[in-house]
C-alpha positions as CSV (number, residue, x, y, z in Angstrom):
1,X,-13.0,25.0,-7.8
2,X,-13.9,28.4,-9.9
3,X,-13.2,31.2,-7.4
4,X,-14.1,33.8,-10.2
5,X,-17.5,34.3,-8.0
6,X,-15.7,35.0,-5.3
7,X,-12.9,37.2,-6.9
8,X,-15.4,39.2,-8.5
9,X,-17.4,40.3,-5.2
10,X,-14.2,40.7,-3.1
11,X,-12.9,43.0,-6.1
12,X,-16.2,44.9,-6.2
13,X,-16.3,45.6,-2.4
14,X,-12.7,47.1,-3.2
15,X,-13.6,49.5,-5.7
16,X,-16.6,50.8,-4.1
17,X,-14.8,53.7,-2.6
18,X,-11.6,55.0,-5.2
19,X,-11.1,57.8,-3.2
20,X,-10.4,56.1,0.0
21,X,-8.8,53.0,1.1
22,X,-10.9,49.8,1.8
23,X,-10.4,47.0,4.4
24,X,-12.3,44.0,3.8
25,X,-12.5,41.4,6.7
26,X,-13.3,37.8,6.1
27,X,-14.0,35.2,9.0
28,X,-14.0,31.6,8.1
29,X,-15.1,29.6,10.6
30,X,-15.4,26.4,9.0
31,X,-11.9,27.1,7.3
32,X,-13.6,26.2,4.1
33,X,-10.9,28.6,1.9
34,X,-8.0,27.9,3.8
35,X,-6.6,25.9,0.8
36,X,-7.5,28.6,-1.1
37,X,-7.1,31.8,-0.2
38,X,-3.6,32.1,-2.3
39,X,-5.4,31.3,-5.6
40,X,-7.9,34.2,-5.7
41,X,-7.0,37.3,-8.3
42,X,-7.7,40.5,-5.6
43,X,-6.7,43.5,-7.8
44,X,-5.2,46.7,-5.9
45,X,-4.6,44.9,-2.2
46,X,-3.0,43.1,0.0
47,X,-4.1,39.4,0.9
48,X,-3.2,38.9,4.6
49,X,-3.6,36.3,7.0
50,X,-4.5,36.9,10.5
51,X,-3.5,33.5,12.7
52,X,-3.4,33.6,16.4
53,X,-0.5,34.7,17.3
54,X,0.0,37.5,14.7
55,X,-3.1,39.9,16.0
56,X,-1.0,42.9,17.2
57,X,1.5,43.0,14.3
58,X,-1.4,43.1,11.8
59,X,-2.9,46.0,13.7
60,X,0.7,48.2,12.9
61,X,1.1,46.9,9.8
62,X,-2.2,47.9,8.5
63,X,-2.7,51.3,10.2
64,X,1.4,52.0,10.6
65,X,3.3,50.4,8.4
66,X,0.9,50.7,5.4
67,X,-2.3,53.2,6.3
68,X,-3.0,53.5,2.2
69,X,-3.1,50.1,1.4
70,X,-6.1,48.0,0.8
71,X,-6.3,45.1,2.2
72,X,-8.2,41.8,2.3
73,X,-7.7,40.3,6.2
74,X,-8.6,36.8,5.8
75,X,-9.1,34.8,9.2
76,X,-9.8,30.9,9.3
77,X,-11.6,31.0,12.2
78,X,-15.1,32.1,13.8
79,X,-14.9,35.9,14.5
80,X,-14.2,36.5,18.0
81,X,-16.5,38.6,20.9
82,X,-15.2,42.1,20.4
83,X,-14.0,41.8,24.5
84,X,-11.1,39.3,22.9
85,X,-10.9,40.6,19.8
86,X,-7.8,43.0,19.5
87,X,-8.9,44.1,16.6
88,X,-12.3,44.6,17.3
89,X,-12.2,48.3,16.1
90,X,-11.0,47.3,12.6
91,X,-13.5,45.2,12.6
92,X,-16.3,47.7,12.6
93,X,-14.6,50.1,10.6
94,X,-14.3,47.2,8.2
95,X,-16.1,46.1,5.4
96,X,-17.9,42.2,6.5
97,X,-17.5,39.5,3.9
98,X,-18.6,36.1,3.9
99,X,-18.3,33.6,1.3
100,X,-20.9,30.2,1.5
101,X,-18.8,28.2,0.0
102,X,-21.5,25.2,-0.4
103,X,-23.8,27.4,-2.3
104,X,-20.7,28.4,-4.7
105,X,-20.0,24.6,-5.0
106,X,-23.5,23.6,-5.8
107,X,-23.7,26.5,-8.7
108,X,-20.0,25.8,-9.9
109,X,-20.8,22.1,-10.2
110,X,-24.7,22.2,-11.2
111,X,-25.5,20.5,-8.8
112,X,-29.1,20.6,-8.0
113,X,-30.1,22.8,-4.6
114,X,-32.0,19.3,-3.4
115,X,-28.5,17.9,-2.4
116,X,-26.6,20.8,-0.6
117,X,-27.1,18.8,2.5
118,X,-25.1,15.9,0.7
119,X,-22.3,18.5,0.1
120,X,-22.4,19.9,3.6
121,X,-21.8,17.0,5.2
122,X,-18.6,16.5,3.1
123,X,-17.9,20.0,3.5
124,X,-13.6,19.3,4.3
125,X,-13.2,17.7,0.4
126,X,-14.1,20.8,-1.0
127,X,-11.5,23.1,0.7
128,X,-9.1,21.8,-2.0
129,X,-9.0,23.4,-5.8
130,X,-7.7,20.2,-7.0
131,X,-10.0,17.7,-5.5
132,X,-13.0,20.2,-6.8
133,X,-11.8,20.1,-10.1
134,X,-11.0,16.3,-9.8
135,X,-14.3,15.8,-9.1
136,X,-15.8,18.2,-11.9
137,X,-13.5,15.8,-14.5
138,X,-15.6,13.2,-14.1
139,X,-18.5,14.5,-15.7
140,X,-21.1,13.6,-13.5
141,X,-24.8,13.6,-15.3
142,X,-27.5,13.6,-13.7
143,X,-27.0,14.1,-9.7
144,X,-28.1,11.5,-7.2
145,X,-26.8,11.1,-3.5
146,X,-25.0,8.3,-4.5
147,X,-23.5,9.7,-7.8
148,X,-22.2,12.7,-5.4
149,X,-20.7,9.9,-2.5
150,X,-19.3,7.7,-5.3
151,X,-17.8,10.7,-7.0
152,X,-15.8,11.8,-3.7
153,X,-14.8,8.2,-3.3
154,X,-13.2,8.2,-6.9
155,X,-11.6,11.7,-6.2
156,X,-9.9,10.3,-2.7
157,X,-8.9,7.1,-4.6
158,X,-7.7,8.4,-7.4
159,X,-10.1,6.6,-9.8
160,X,-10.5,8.6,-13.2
161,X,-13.7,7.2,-13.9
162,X,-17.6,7.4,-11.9
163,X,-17.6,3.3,-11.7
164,X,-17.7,1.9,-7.4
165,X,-15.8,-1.3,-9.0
166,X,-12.9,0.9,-10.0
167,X,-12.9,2.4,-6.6
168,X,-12.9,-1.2,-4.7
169,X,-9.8,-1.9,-7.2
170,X,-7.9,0.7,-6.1
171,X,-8.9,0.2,-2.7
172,X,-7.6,-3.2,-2.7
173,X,-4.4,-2.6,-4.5
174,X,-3.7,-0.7,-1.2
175,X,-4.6,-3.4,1.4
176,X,-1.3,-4.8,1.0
177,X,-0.3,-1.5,3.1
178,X,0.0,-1.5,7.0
179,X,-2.4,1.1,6.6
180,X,-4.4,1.6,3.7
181,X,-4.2,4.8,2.3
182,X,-7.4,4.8,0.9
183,X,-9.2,3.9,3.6
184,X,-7.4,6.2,5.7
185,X,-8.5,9.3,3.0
186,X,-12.0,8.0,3.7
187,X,-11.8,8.1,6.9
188,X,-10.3,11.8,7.0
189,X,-13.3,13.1,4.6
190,X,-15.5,11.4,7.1
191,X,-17.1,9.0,4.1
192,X,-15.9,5.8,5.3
193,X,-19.2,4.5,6.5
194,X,-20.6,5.7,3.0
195,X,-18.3,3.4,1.4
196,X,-18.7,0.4,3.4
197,X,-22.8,1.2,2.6
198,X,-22.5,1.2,-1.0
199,X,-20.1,-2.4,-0.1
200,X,-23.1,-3.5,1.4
201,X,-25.8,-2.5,-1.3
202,X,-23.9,-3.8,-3.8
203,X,-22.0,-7.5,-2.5
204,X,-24.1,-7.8,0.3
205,X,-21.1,-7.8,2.9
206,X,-22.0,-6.6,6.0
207,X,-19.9,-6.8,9.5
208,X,-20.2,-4.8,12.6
209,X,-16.2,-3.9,12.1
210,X,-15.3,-4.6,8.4
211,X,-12.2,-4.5,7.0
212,X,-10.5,-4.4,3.7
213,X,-8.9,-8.3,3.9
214,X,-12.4,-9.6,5.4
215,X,-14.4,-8.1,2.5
216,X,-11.6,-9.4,-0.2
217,X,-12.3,-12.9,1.8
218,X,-15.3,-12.5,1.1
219,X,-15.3,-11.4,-2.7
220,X,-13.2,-14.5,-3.3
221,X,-14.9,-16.9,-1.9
222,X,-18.6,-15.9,-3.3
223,X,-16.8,-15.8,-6.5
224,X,-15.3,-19.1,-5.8
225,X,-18.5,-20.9,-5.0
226,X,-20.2,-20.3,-8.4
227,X,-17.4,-23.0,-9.4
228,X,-18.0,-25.5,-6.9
229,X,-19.9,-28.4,-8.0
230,X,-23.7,-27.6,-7.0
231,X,-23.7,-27.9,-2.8
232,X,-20.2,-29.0,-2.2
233,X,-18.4,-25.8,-1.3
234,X,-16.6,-26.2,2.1
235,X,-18.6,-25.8,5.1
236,X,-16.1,-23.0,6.8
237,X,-17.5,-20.8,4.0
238,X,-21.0,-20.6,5.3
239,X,-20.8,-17.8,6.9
240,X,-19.1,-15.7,4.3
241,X,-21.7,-16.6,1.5
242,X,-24.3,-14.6,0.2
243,X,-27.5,-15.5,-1.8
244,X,-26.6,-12.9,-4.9
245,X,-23.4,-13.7,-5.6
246,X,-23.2,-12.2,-9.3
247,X,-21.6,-8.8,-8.2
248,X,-18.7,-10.6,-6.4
249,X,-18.3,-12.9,-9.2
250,X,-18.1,-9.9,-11.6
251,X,-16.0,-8.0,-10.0
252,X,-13.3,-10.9,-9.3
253,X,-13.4,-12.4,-12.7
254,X,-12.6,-9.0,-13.9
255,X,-10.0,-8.0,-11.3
256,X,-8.3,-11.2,-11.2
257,X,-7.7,-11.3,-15.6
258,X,-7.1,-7.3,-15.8
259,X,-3.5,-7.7,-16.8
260,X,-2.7,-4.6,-14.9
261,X,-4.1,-6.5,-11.6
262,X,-3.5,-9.9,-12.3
263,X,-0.2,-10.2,-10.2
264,X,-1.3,-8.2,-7.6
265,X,-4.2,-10.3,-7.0
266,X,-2.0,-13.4,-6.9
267,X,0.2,-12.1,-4.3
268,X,-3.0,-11.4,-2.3
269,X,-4.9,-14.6,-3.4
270,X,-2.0,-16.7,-1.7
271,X,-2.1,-14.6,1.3
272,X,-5.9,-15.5,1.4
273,X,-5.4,-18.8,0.7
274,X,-2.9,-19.3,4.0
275,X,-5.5,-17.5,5.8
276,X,-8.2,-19.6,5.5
277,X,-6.3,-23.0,5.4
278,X,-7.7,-23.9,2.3
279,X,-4.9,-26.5,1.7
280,X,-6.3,-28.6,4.6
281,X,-10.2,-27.4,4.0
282,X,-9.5,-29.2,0.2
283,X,-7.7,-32.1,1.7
284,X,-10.7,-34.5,2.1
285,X,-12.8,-33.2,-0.8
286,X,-13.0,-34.6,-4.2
287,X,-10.9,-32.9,-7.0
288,X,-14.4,-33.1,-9.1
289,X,-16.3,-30.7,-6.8
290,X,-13.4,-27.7,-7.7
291,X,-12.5,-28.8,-11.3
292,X,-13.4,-25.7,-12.8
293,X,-12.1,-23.2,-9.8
294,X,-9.5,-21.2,-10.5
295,X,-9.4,-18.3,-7.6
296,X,-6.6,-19.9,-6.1
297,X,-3.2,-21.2,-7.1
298,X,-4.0,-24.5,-4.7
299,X,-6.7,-25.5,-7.0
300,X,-4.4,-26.3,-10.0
301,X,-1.4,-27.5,-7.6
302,X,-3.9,-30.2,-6.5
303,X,-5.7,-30.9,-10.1
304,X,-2.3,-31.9,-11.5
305,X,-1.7,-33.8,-8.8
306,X,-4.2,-35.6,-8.7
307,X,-4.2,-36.8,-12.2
308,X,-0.3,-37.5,-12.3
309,X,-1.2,-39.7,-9.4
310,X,-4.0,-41.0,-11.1
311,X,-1.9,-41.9,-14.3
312,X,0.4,-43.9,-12.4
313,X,-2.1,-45.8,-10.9
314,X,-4.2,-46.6,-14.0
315,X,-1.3,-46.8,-16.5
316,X,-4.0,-46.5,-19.2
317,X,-5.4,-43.3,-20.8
318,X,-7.8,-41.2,-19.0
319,X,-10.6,-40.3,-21.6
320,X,-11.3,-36.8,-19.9
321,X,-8.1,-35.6,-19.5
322,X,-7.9,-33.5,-22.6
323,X,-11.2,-31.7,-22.0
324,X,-10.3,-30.7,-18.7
325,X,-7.0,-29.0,-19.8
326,X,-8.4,-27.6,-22.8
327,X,-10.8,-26.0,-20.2
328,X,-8.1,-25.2,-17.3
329,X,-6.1,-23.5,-20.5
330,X,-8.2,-21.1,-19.8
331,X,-8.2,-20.1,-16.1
332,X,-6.2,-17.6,-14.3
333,X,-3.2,-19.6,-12.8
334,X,-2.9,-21.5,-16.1
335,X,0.2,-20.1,-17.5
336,X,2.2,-20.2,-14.0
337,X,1.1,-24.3,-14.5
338,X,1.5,-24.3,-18.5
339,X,4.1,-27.0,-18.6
340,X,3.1,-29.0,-15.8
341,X,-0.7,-29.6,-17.7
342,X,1.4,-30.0,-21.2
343,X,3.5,-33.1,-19.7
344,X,0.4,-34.8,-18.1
345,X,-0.8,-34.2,-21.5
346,X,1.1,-35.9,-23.7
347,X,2.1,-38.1,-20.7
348,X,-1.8,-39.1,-21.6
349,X,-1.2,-39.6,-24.9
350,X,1.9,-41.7,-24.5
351,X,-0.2,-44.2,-22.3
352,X,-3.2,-44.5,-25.2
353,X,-0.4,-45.2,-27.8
354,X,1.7,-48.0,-26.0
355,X,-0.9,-49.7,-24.8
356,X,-2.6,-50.0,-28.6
357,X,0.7,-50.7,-29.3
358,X,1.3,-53.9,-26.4
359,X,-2.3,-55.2,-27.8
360,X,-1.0,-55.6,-31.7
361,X,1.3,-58.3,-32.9
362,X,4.9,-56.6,-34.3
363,X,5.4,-57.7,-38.0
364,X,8.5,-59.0,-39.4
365,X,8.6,-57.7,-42.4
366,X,10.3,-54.1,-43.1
367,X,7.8,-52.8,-44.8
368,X,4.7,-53.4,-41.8
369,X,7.1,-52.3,-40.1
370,X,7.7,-49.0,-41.9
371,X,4.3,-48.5,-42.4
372,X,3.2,-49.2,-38.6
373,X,5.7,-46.5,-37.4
374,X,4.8,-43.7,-40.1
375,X,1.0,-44.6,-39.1
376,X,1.1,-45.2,-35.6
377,X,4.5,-45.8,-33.8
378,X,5.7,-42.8,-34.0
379,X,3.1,-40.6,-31.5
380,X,4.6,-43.2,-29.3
381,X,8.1,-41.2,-29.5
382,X,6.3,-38.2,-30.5
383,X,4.7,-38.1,-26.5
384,X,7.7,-39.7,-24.8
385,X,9.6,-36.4,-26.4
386,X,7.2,-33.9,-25.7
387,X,6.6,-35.5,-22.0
388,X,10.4,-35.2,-21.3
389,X,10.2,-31.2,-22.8
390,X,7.6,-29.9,-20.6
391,X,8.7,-32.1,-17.6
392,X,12.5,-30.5,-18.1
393,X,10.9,-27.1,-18.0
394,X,8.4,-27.5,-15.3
395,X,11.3,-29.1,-13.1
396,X,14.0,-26.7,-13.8
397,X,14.1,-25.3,-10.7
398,X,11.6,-27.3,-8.6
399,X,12.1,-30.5,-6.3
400,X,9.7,-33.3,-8.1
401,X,7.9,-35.2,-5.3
402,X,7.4,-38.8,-5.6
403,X,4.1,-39.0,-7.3
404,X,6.1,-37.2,-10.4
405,X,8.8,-39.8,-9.8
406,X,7.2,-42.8,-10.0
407,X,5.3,-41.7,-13.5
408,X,8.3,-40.2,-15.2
409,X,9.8,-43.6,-14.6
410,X,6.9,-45.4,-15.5
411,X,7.1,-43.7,-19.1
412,X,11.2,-44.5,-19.0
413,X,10.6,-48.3,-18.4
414,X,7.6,-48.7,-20.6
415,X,9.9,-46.5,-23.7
416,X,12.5,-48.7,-23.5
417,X,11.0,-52.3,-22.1
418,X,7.9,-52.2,-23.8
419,X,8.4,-50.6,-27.0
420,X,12.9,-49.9,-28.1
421,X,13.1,-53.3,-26.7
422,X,10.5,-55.0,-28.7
423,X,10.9,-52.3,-32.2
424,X,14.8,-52.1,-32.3
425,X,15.4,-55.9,-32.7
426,X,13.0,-56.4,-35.0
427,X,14.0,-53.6,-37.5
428,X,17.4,-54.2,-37.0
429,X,16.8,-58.3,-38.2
430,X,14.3,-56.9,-41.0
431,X,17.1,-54.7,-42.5
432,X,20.0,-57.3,-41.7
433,X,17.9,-59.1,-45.1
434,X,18.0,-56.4,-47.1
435,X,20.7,-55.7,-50.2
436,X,20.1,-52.2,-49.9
437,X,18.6,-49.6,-48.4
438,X,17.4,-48.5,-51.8
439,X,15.0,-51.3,-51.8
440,X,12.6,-50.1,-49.5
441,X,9.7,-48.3,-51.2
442,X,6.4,-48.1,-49.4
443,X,3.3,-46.2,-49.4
444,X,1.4,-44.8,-46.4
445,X,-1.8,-43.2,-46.6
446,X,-1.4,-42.2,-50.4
447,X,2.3,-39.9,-49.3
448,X,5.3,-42.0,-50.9
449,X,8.2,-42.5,-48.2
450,X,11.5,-43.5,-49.0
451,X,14.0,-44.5,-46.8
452,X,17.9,-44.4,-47.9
């Protein structure tokens, strides 16, 4: 805060009188300059501080040990009755100076006369110099209450910026504390009820006793159910969902891809998701009514799942498949789940291409058969390849359950029963007849190959 105001009437109360020495007593009651009082400029005397227990040795300092000094006699307390007060003659002797601190606020930070009672009631945040000027860095335009509230809340939690969502960030980043620090800075500024208002207002969370993990619960799930399949979120969410959820979503979306967030929200996403016993809440729905989710890690554990479970079954190509990782290539726990997508991918894409290949007949001639591997046999080891990549990667350090045991050995068998078993022979009999490998010479959609 800008103390020149009060600097500059303290100074002229001092050099009233040049010619005699001036005492100039100051009771704060409400201790609103404590934090302060070593900041101010007093020219030509002698800041002291009266406490309790000092009263007499103030009284022989300032008339024994030093009777031509000025002196400013700063008290943080309500002035006593003059029957307690040891100083009581001092007192009237003295020059009376009080300082209304709100009034200096208001006019330091423009802040329209209309809301003193808004900075009254939060008069404990401004007995700091540096939360004052925090709070003048954020450039507030335009007072309302709620610009004033939200502007303490960013001050307290160290938010650089007059945006609530920012606040609720930082907020949250905390919760992983026994105690959040945050809350617990709200709490000593007595604007914790404030805060949980403006939650209210703004994501429509309201609880007789909220808390920081049930209000995260409760962004996360709203969020969450603007990607279930129309009516088919879980019904132990009911009583966590709101009719506006666009706020929540917001503010998840954007907290949950912020790369400076993005791992913190995991680590509290899981937490949630253990909470709630969403593994077993998922357990007897359909993977279609969650496809597009993506606010917990579950969600993509049980898509892959499901459709390495469902290749195996089907041993046949499933015609959806690629649209749904192209979409999922997109979501939040993607890249932890990169490679495991990539070899149901081309997993996929190994099924389509030996099953066109079980329905032709193999030629025996080298040159079909050339030509059939250039064209179309070769996506065949192409997938089995790029399968066994992403599979090695995934599985690096992971136990593979059976589901991922039983396809990965469906691809072996069908690689080298249904295709090396049926190709090998019949290129190895089709070049037995040649001279020379110089003699092959065929052309395959207009490139010329040549084999030597």
């Amino acid at each position: 805060m800008n103390l020149s105001e009060v600097e500059n009437k303290i100074n002229e109360i001092l050099s009233n009188d040049s010619e005699h020495r001036q005492i100039v007593m100051w009771y704060d009651g409400e201790q609103e300059f404590e934090e302060d009082i070593d900041n101010l400029n007093i020219y030509n005397a002698e800041v002291w501080k009266l406490t309790n227990s000092n009263w007499l040795y103030t009284k022989y300092h300032i008339e024994i040990e030093e009777p031509n000094t000025n002196f400013l006699i700063y008290a943080p307390f309500e002035r006593p009755e003059d029957k307690d007060n040891y100083l009581a003659d001092m007192v009237h002797y003295s020059t009376q100076f009080n300082a209304d601190k709100i009034t200096l606020i208001c006019q330091d930070l423009n802040i329209p006369k209309e809301f003193r009672n808004v900075i009254e009631k939060f008069s404990k945040f401004w007995n700091s110099n540096k939360r004052t000027n925090d709070f003048k860095a954020l450039n507030i335009q335009n007072y309302t209450k709620e610009k004033i509230i939200m502007g303490i809340l960013c001050v307290l939690s160290k938010t650089k910026t007059l945006n609530f969502d920012y606040v609720l960030q930082n907020v949250i980043i905390n919760s992983s504390d026994k105690e959040n620090k945050i809350i617990t800075e709200f709490k000593k500024f007595n604007i914790l009820n404030d805060f949980w208002a403006l939650i209210e207002e703004k994501y429509s969370y309201n609880d007789k006793k909220p808390t920081v993990n049930k209000l995260i619960i409760n962004l996360i799930l709203n969020y969450s159910s603007t990607l279930f399949k129309e009516g088919k979120t879980p019904k132990k969410w009911d009583e966590y969902l709101v009719s506006n959820k666009n706020n929540a979503k917001v503010f998840i979306d954007q907290f949950m891809n912020n790369y400076k967030y993005r791992d913190c929200y995991d680590k509290i996403a899981n937490i949630i998701q253990k909470e709630i016993h969403l593994e077993g809440t998922l357990s007897n729905m359909l993977i279609e009514n969650y496809i597009h989710c993506d606010s917990f890690e579950i969600f993509d554990e049980n898509i892959t799942n499901y459709y390495i479970n469902l290749l195996y079954e089907n041993q046949d190509k499933i015609m959806e498949l690629d649209e749904i990782i192209d979409y999922r290539s997109k979501t939040h726990f993607y890249k932890k789940y990169k490679d495991k997508y990539n070899f149901i991918k081309w997993a996929n894409i190994f099924l389509d291409s030996i099953n066109k290949f079980n329905s032709i007949e193999i030629p025996y001639n080298i040159e079909e058969l050339i030509k059939l591997f250039t064209k179309d046999w070769v996506l065949i080891d192409k997938s089995y390849r790029k399968f066994y990549f992403y599979y090695d990667k995934y599985y690096q350090d992971k136990t593979t359950s059976e589901d991922i045991e039983n396809l990965r050995q469906l691809i072996e068998n069908m690689y080298k029963n249904d295709f090396l078993m049926k190709v090998t022979p019949r290129f190895t009999k089709a070049i037995g007849k040649l001279d020379s490998l110089n003699d092959i010479h065929i052309l395959s959609n207009g490139i010329f190959i040549e084999i030597i």
